[in-house]
N, C-alpha and C positions, 0 to 999 in steps of 0.2 A: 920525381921532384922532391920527395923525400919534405923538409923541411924549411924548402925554398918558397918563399914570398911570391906568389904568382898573380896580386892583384893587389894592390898600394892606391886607395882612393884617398884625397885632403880634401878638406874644402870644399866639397862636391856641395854646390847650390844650381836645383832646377827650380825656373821659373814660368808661370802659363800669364803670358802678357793676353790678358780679355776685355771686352770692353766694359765689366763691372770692378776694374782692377787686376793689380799684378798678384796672383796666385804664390805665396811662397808654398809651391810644393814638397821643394828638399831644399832645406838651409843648414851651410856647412857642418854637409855629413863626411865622418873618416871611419877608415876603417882598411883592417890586411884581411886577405887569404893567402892560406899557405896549401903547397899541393899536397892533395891527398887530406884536408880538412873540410871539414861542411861548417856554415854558418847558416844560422836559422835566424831570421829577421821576422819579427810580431810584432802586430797591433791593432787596432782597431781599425777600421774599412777608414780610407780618407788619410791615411796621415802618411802618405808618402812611399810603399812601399814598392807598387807598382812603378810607381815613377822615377824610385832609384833603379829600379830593373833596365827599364828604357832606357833610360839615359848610359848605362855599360855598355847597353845594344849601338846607340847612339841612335836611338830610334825616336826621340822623344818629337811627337807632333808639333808643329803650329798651332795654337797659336806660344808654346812651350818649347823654352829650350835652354840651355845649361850659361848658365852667365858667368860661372868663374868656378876654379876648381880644378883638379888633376884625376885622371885616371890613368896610370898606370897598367898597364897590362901584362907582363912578360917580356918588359921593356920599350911594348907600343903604348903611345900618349893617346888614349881613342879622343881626345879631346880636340885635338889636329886635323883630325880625320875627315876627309869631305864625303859625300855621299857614295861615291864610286870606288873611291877607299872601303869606305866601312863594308860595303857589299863584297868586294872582293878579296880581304885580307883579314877581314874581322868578326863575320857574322857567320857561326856554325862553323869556325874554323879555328879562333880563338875562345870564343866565347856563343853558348846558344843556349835556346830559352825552351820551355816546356809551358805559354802560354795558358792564363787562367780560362779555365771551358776549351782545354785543347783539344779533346776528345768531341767538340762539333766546330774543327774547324779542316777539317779532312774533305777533300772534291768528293762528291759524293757519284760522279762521270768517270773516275779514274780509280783502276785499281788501288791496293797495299800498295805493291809491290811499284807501280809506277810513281807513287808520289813519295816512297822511301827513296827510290835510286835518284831523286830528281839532284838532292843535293849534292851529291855523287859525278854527276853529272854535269851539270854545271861549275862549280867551283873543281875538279878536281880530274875531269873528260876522263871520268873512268865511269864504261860502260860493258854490257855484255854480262857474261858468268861472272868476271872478276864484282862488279858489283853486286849482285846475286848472292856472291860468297860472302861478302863483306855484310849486307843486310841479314843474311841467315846466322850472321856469328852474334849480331846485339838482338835479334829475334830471340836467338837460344838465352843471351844474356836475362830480359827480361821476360824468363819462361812461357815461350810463345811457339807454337810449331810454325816451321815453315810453310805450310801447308796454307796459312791467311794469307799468302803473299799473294797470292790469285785473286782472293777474293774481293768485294765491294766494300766501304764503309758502314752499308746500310745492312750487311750480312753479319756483324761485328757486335757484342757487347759492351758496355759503355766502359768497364775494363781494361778489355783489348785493345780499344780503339786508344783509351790514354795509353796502356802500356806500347801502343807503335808511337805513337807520338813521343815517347821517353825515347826508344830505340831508335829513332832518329836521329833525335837530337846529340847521340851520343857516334854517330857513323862516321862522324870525321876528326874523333879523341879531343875535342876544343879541351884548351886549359880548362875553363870556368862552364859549367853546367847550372840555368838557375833555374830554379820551378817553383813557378806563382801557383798556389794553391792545386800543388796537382792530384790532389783527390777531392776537389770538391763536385757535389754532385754525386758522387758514388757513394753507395750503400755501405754498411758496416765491417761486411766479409770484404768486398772489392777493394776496401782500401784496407785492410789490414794487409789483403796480399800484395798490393802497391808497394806499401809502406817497406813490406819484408823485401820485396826485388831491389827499393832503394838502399836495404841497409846494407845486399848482399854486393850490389855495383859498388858502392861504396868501399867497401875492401878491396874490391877486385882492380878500381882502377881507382889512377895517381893523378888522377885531376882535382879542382875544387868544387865544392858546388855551393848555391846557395838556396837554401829552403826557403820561400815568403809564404806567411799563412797569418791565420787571426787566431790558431788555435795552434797554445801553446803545450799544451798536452801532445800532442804528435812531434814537437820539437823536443821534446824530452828525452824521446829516442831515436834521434836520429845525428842531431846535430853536435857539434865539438864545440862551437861558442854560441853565444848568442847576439843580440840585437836587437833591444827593446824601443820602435821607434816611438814618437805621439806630436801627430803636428808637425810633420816636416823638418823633425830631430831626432835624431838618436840619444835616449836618454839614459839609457845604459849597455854596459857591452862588455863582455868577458866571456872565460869558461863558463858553458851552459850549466854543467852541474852544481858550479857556488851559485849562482843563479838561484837555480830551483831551491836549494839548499838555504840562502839566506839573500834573499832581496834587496837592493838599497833604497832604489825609487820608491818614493809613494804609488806612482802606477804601476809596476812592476809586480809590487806587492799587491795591487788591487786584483790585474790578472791574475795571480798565481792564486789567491784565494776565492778565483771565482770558478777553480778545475775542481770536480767532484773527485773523491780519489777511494780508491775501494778500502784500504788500509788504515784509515785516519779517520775518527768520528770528527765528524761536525754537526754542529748545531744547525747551519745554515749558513747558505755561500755566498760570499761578499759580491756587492758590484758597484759600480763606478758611478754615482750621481752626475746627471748633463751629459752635456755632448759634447764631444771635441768641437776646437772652435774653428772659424770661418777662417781659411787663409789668407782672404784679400785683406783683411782685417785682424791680424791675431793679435792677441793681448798681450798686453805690455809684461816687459819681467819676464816670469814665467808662464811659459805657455799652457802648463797644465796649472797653473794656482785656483782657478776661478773653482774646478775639481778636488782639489788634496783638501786632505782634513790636518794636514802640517803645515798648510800654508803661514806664515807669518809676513810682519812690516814689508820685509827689501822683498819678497816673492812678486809684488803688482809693480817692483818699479826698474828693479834690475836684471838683464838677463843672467842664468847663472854662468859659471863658469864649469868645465868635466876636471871631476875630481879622482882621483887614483885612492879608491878604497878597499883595500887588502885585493889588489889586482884588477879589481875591476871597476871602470871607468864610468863614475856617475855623472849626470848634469841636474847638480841640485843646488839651492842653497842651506840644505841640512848640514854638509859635510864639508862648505870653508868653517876656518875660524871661528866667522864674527855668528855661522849660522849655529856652531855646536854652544 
């Protein structure tokens, strides 16, 4: 795929209609992946991450669902897509998920080896050795003997069990691979070795993928841009490494100085005063002002606009004009 576009989102706004009010979960988010790049999407628990996940899947529950917007996919609009659609042309075929706590969501009645070939199986009526073989080649991928395909869920470490749950997800080459926090839960050793099998797939194959986590410290090494959500916006997005390197957002800036870093004294680590706000309700302007210690006059009454600052795309009012 080389340096082709393989996922072209505009405007993506999901919404969870409830009866305390309409949820703005994701309010027009954009963004590309190109094959063979990772995006790393961060931010706090609540503002949206999850929710832009689902919504690629075209999975977004009731009482939630995408009111306007494009998803592009490798030419497919998932936005068209009816339910029998998406299940048969879209899901772990174009694009599949690596579910946050996926490691306890395995039958715990049904081998490895039967709930790896299921998707195999169904989407694709390849059964017998051929899938067998096919399971044992992304086993190897994320360094796992054949040998668990036998086995139960409950015979498995919480490791293994993520690592079949990646090797999955990956058996039928979808463009787009995403994974919502796929080391949380696991201990320090488990996910560094995660971490190294993701960085090692990631060379080996020409798909995209996208990383969601809260912890921007593990996105440092893995991902090619970034994606700083807050509130059901994307507030900044570029190369990962100008990112870490020089910050725009005032949030941006608040995470990156709240990672401990072994190389760099600090005095002491920054953190972000309040909570994100209520979605049925979010605040006028800017959605983080009530939080920034930059806040000024237009930040309570204007939304901002995304500004293109030495490449990468902020949503501030620091960086028009009337805000410099």
């Amino acid at each position: 795929m080389g340096d082709k576009t393989i996922l072209d989102v505009k405007d993506l706004s999901t919404h969870y209609f409830t009866s305390k009010g309409v949820v703005k979960a994701l309010d027009d988010v954009s963004f590309q992946l190109k094959g063979g790049k990772s995006l790393g999407v961060a931010g706090e628990s609540g503002c949206g991450k999850s929710t832009m996940a689902y919504s690629l899947l075209k999975m977004v529950q009731p009482p939630g669902r995408i009111v306007k917007g494009s998803i592009n996919l490798d030419g497919m609009e998932v936005t068209k897509l009816d339910e029998n659609s998406a299940r048969k042309k879209l899901r772990w075929q174009k694009v599949s998920m690596v579910f946050q706590g996926a490691m306890d969501i395995m039958t715990p009645v049904y081998t490895v080896g039967h709930q790896m070939k299921e998707p195999l199986r169904y989407l694709m009526d390849i059964t017998g050795d051929e899938a067998e073989e096919i399971c044992k080649k992304y086993l190897d991928m994320v360094d796992l003997d054949f040998e668990l395909f036998n086995r139960y869920p409950h015979e498995l470490s919480g490791g293994q069990k993520q690592r079949i749950i990646i090797a999955t997800a990956l058996l039928l080459e979808p463009d787009v691979v995403i994974l919502d926090e796929p080391t949380t839960a696991l201990d320090v050793v488990v996910e560094a070795r995660i971490m190294n099998d993701l960085k090692i797939l990631k060379k080996q194959l020409d798909n995209g993928m996208i990383f969601i986590t809260h912890d921007l410290s593990i996105l440092a090494e893995i991902s090619d841009d970034l994606a700083v959500m807050y509130a059901g916006w994307i507030v900044e997005l570029g190369d990962s490494k100008k990112i870490y390197r020089d910050p725009k957002h005032p949030y941006t800036k608040k995470l990156i100085a709240a990672i401990p870093r072994l190389h760099v004294d600090i005095d002491r680590l920054e953190y972000i005063p309040g909570a994100p706000p209520e979605l049925t309700n979010p605040p006028k302007g800017c959605r983080f002002h009530p939080r920034c210690e930059h806040a000024f006059g237009r930040c309570n009454k204007e939304e901002p606009e995304e500004h293109d600052v030495d490449g990468i795309l902020v949503k501030c009012h620091l960086y028009d004009e009337r805000g410099n």
